[in-house]
C-alpha positions in Angstrom: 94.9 111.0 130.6 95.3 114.8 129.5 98.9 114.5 130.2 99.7 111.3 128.1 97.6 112.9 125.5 99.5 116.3 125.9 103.0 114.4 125.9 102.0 112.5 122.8 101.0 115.1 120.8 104.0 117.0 121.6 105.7 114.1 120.8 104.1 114.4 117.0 105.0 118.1 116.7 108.3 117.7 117.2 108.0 114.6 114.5 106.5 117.1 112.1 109.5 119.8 112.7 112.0 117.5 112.4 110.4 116.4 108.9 110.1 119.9 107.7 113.5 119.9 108.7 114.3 117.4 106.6 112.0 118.6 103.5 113.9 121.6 103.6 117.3 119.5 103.3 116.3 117.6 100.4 113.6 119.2 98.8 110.9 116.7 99.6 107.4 116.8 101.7 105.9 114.0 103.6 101.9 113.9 103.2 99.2 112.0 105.0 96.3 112.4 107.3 97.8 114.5 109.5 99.3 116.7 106.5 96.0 117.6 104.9 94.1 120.5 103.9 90.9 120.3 105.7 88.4 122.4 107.5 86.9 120.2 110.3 84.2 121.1 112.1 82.1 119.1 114.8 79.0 119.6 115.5 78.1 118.0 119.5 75.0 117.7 121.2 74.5 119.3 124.3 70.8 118.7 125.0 69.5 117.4 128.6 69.3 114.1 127.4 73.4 113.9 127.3 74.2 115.0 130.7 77.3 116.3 132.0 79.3 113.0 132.2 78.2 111.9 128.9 79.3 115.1 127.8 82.6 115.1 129.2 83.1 111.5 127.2 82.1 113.2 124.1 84.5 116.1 124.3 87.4 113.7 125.0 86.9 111.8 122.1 86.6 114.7 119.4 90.7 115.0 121.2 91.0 111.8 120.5 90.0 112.5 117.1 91.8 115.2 116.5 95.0 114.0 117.4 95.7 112.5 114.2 95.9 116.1 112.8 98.5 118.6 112.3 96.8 121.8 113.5 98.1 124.7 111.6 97.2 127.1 109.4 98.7 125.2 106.5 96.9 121.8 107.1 93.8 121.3 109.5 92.0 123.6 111.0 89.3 123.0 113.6 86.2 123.8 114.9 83.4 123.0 117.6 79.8 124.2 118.0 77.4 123.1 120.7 74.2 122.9 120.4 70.6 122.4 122.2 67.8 125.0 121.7 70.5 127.2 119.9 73.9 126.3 118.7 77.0 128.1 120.3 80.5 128.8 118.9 82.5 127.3 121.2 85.9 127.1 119.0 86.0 129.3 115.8 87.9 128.2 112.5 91.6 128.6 112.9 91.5 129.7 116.5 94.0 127.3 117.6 97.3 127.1 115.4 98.7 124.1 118.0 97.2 120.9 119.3 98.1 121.8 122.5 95.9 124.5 122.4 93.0 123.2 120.2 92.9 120.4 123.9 92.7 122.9 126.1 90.1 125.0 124.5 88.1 121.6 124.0 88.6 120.8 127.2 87.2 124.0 128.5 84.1 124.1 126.8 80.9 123.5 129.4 78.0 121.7 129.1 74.8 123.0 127.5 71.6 121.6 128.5 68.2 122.2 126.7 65.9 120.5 123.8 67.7 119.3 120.5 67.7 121.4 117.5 70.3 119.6 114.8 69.0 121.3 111.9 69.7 124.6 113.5 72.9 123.9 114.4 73.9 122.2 110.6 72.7 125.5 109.5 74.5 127.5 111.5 77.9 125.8 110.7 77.0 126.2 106.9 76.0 130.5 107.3 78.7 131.1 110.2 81.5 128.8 110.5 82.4 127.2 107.2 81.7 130.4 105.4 84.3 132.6 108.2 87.1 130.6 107.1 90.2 132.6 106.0 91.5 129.6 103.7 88.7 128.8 101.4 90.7 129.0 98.5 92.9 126.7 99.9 91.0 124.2 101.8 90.9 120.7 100.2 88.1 119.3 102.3 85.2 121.2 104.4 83.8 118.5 106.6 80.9 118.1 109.2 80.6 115.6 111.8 77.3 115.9 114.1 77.2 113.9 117.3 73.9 113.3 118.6 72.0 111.1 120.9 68.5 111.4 120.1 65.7 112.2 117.9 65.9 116.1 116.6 63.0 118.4 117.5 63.5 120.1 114.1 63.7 119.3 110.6 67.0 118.3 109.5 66.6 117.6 106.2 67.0 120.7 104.3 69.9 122.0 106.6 71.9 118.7 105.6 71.2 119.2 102.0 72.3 122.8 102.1 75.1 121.9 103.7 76.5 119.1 100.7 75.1 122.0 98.2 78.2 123.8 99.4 80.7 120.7 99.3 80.6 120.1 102.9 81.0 116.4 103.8 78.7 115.2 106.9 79.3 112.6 108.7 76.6 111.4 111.5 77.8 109.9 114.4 74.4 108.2 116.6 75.1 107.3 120.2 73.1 105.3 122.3 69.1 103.5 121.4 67.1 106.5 121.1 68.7 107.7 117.9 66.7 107.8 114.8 68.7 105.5 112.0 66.5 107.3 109.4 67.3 110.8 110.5 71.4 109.8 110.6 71.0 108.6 107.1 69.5 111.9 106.1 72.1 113.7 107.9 74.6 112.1 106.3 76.6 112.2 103.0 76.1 108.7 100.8 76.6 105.8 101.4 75.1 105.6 105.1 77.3 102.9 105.2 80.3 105.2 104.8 79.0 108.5 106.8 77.2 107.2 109.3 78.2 105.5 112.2 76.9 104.1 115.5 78.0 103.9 119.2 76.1 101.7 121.7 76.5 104.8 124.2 79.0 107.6 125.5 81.1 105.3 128.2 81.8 103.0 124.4 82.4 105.8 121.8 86.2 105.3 122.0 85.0 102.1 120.3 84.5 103.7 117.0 87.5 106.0 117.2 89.4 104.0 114.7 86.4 104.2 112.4 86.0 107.4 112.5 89.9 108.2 112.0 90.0 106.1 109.1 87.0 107.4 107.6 88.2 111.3 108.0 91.6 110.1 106.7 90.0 108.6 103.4 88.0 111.7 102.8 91.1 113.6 103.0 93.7 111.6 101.4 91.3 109.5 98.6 89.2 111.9 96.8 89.2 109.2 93.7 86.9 106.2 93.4 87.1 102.9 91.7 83.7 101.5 90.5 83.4 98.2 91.7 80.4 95.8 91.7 77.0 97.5 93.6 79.1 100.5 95.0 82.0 102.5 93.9 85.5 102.3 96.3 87.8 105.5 97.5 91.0 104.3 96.4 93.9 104.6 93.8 93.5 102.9 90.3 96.9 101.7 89.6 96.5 100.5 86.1 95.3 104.2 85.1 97.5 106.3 87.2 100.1 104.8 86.1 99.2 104.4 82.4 99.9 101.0 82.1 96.9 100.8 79.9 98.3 103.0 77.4 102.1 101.7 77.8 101.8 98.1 77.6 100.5 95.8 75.4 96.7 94.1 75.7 96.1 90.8 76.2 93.5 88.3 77.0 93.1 88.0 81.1 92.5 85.6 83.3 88.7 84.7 81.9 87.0 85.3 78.6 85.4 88.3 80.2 88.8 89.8 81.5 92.0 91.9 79.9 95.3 92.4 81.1 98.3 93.7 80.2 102.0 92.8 79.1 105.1 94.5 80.5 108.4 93.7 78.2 112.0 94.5 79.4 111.1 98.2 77.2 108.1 99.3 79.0 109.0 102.0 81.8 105.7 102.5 84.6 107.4 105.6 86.3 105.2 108.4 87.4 105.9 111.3 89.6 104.6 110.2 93.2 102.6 113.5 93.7 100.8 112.6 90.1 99.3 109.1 92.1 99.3 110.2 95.8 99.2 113.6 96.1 97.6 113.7 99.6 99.9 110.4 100.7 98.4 107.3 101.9 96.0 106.7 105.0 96.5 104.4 107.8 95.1 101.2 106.5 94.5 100.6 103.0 94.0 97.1 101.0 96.8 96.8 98.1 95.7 94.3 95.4 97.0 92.9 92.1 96.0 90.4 89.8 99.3 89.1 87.9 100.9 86.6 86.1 104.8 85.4 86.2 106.3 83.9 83.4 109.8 82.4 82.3 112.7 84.5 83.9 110.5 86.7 85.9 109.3 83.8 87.9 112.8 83.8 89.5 113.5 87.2 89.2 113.5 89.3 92.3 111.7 92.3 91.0 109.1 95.5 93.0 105.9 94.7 91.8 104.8 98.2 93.2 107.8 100.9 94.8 107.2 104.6 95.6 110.3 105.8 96.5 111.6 109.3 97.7 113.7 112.1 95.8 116.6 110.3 97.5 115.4 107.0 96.4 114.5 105.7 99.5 111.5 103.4 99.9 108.4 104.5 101.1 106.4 101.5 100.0 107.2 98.8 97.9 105.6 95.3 97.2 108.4 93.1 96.3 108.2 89.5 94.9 111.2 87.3 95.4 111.4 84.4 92.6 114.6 83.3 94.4 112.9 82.3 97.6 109.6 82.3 97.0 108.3 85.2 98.8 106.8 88.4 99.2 108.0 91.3 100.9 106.3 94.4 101.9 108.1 97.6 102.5 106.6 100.4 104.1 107.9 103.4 106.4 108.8 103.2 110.1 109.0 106.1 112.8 112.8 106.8 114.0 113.7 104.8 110.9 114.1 104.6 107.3 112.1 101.7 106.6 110.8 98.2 108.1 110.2 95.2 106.0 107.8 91.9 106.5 108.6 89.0 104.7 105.6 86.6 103.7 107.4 82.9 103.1 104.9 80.8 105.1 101.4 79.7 105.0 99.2 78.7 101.9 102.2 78.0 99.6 103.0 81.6 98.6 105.0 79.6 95.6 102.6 78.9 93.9 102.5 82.6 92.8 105.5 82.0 90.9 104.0 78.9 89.0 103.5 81.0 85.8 99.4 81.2 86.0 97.0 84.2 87.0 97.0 84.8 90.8 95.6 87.1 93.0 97.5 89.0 95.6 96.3 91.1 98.3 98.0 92.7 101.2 95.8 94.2 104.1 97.8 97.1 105.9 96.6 98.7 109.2 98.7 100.8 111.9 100.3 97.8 113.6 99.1 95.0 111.4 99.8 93.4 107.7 97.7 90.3 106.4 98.8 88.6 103.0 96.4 87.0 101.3 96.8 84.6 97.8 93.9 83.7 95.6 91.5 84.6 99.1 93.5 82.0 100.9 95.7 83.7 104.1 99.4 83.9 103.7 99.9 85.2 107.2 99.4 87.8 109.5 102.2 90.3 110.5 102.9 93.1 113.4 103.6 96.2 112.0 105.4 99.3 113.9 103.8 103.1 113.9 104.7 104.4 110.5 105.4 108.0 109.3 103.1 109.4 106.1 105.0 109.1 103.0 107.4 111.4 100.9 105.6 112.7 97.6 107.8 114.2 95.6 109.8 110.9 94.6 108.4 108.6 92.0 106.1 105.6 91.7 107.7 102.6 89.4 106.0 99.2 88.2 107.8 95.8 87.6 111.1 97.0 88.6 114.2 94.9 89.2 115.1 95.7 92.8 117.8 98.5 93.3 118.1 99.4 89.5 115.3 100.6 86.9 115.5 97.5 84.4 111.7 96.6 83.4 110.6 92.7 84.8 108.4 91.3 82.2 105.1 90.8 83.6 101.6 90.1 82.8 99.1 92.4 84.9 95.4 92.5 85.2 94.4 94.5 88.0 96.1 96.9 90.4 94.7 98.9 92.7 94.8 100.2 96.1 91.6 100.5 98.4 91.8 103.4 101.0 89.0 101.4 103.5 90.0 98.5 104.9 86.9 96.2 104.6 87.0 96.2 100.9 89.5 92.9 101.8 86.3 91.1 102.7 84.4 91.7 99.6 87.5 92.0 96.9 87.5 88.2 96.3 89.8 86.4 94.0 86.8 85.5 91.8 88.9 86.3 88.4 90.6 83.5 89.0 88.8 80.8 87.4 90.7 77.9 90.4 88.8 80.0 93.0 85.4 79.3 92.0 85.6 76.8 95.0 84.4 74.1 92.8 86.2 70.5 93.0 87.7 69.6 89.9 87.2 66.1 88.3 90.4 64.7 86.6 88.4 63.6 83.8 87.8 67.6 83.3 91.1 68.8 83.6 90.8 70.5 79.9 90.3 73.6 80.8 91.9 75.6 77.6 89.8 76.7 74.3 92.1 76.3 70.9 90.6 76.2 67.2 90.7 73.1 65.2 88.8 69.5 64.8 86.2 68.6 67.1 87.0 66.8 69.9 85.1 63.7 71.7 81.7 64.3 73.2 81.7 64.9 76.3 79.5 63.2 78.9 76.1 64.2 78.6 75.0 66.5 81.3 71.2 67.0 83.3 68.6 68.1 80.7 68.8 72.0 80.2 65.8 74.8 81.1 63.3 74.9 78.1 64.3 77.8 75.5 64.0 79.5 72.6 64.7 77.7 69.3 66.7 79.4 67.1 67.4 79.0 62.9 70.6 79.2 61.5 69.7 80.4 58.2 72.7 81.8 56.8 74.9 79.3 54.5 78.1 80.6 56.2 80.2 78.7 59.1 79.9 80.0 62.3 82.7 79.7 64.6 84.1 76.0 65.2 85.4 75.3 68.6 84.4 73.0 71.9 84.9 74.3 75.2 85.1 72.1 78.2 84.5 74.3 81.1 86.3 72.4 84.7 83.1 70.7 86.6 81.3 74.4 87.7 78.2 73.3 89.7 76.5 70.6 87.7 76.3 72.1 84.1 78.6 71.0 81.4 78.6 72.8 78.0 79.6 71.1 74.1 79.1 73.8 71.5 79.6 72.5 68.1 80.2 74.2 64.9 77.5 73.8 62.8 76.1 75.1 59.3 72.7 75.5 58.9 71.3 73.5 61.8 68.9 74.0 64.7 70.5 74.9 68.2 68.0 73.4 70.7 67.4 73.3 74.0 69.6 70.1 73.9 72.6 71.9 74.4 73.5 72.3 78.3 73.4 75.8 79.9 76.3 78.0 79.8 77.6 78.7 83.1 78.4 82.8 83.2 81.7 82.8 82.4 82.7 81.6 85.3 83.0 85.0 87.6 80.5 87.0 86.2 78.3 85.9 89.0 81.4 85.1 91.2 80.3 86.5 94.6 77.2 85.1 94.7 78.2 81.8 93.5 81.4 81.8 95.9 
């Protein structure tokens, strides 16, 4: 195992010569995970109740870890303290200026033995290790990550809170039942949901090594975050990035409650790439957008979404093909310029091009792409190892492919989510077909317009009692009747009226029809 892990990091260091190499031809930088700016520092317990063999799991997976890295002086520097009674430097902050080297000294570290002081220890990384770097100036991201088994014989509180009082991110990583999920929590940065993490014991903590990498990648390569409903996202919003609010022209959106945006064949979305991603992209992330295709552009072949390199080559792209009906996703490939998936199959990706609002989404992970339309599954596609990204191209919107013409298009949302489960909870609930209601032909008006009134509609279940409410004024209030399509059981007429009493006659409005999306869906 030491030697494969030895050969493949190797293997990556000559990668990242052969892309400085490169950089240096053509003036451009690659960024990623393994490109950033980070102090890392691990924090492992080496108490009696971990043993020696335990121990020896634990030290192989902070390599594990690791190994996503470039360990340098210029990008990630690491280092390890043990602890028990006392906590003991065993790697100092930029120690190592190789992987091959940072492996060995992990490797050589022995087991500890003693009670379990984590508060100590947190301390003692804040005071002695985090403060000897020789890079704070330059450091991007100071982070913690404390692997314990058990229950601390100190208090751990006030160490943790020190330690985020000097912009140090802590992660908590529990393994095994006699952890304490109260203490992790209070270990940990917020959410618990995204700093703290659980392993059912030593022999399973590879389990969680994709987690964990994932996790250190967003904090090092997302630093924004999209407010979303109950929590807010790491991630890139697209729509203010790029200033497409400020470039193109508002509109209504897909619901009452919505706005979007029109591009026309003047509006350039160009932005340097280093202005959107300037850390790169991590290994999985969750692209989604919220469009509308109209005339033309529905059998246009056009890049929804391209960054490309100074050379113009594509790093990532999201391409929609009017002429076949498909989607293409573009990313970057080891040993190669580029690889491309093509999404023609499954839940009729043509109806995207059928000139109404429709959500896209495209799940990327290291070997694996899922496409998804209005929360229905495209497919699911293998992807090979990819290479971080070039950053100092540019980022384009709506762009005809191979040439910088402007695609009209109408766009509501798009963003780019740097964890991977946001797929499960960013639903297509904007789009009003998604509710997951059954809609009756004799409800198939589903448009609002000004002018007479139309026939009554049938008459729906009695409404909840409520307030009654005078119209005094003598002035005419807003004429219209909205049909809304068969949403649960309620139906609503409103009427124009001057001077009358609105009573509890009148059915209940239904929100909107996605205010309350999730839950209702």
């Amino acid at each position: 195992a030491f030697n494969r892990t030895m050969f493949i990091w190797s293997a990556w260091s000559a990668v990242l010569v052969l892309t400085y190499i490169d950089a240096a031809e053509d003036g451009d930088v690659r960024a990623g995970c393994s490109t950033a700016v980070n102090d890392l520092v691990y924090i492992v317990d080496g108490s009696w109740s971990v043993g020696v063999t335990d121990f020896e799991s634990a030290k192989q997976w902070l390599i594990n870890i690791t190994s996503q890295f470039d360990i340098s002086s210029h990008y990630t520097q690491v280092g390890v303290i043990q602890y028990s009674d006392t906590p003991r430097l065993e790697i100092s902050l930029g120690a190592h200026q190789t992987g091959a080297e940072l492996i060995q000294a992990i490797r050589s570290i022995t087991y500890l033995g003693g009670n379990t002081q984590t508060g100590r220890a947190i301390k003692f990384a804040v005071d002695h290790v985090f403060s000897s770097s020789q890079r704070s100036s330059q450091v991007k991201n100071r982070i913690a990550v404390v692997v314990t088994d058990g229950k601390s014989q100190d208090d751990v509180v006030d160490a943790s809170m020190e330690a985020r009082a000097e912009g140090i991110t802590v992660f908590a990583v529990g393994v095994g039942t006699e952890i304490t999920t109260s203490e992790l929590i209070s270990l940990a940065n917020k959410p618990s949901s995204t700093y703290v993490l659980y392993a059912e014991n030593y022999t399973n903590i590879d389990h969680i090594r994709d987690s964990m990498e994932q996790k250190l990648c967003e904090e090092s390569v997302c630093p924004t975050r999209i407010p979303v409903a109950s929590r807010d996202e790491k991630g890139f919003e697209l729509m203010v990035g790029l200033n497409i609010q400020r470039k193109a022209i508002k509109i209504p959106g897909s619901l009452v409650s919505e706005i979007a945006y029109s591009l026309t064949a003047s509006t350039d979305i160009t932005e340097n790439t280093r202005d959107i991603f300037p850390e790169g992209l991590p290994p999985s992330y969750v692209f989604v957008a919220t469009l509308r295709l109209k005339g033309s552009s529905s059998k246009t072949t056009f890049d929804l979404l391209r960054v490309l390199s100074k050379n113009k080559e594509f790093q990532v792209a999201v391409t929609l093909n009017g002429k076949d009906k498909s989607v293409i996703f573009t990313t970057t490939k080891m040993k190669a310029n580029e690889q491309r998936i093509t999404f023609h199959t499954g839940f009729q990706v043509s109806k995207l091009y059928d000139g109404k609002w429709h959500q896209l989404k495209l799940l990327v992970r290291p070997k694996q792409i899922t496409g998804f339309l209005d929360d229905r599954l495209i497919q699911e596609r293998k992807l090979e190892p990819m290479e971080p990204i070039y950053i100092n191209g540019e980022t384009q919107v709506a762009k005809r492919r191979e040439h910088d013409i402007t695609v009209p298009v109408d766009i509501q949302k798009l963003r780019l989510y740097c964890d991977p489960h946001q797929s499960e909870r960013e639903t297509a609930c904007e789009i009003y077909s998604v509710v997951g209601v059954t809609v009756q032909p004799q409800n198939s008006l589903c448009f609002c317009f000004l002018g007479k009134n139309g026939s009554p509609g049938k008459s729906g279940p009695p409404g909840l009692p409520g307030l009654k409410v005078t119209l005094v004024h003598n002035i005419v209030l807003l004429r219209y009747w909205i049909i809304l399509c068969s949403v649960t059981d309620l139906t609503l007429s409103v009427y124009g009226v001057t001077g009358f009493i609105i009573t509890n006659n009148v059915s209940l409005l239904k929100y909107f029809l996605c205010v309350l999306c999730p839950e209702v869906a």
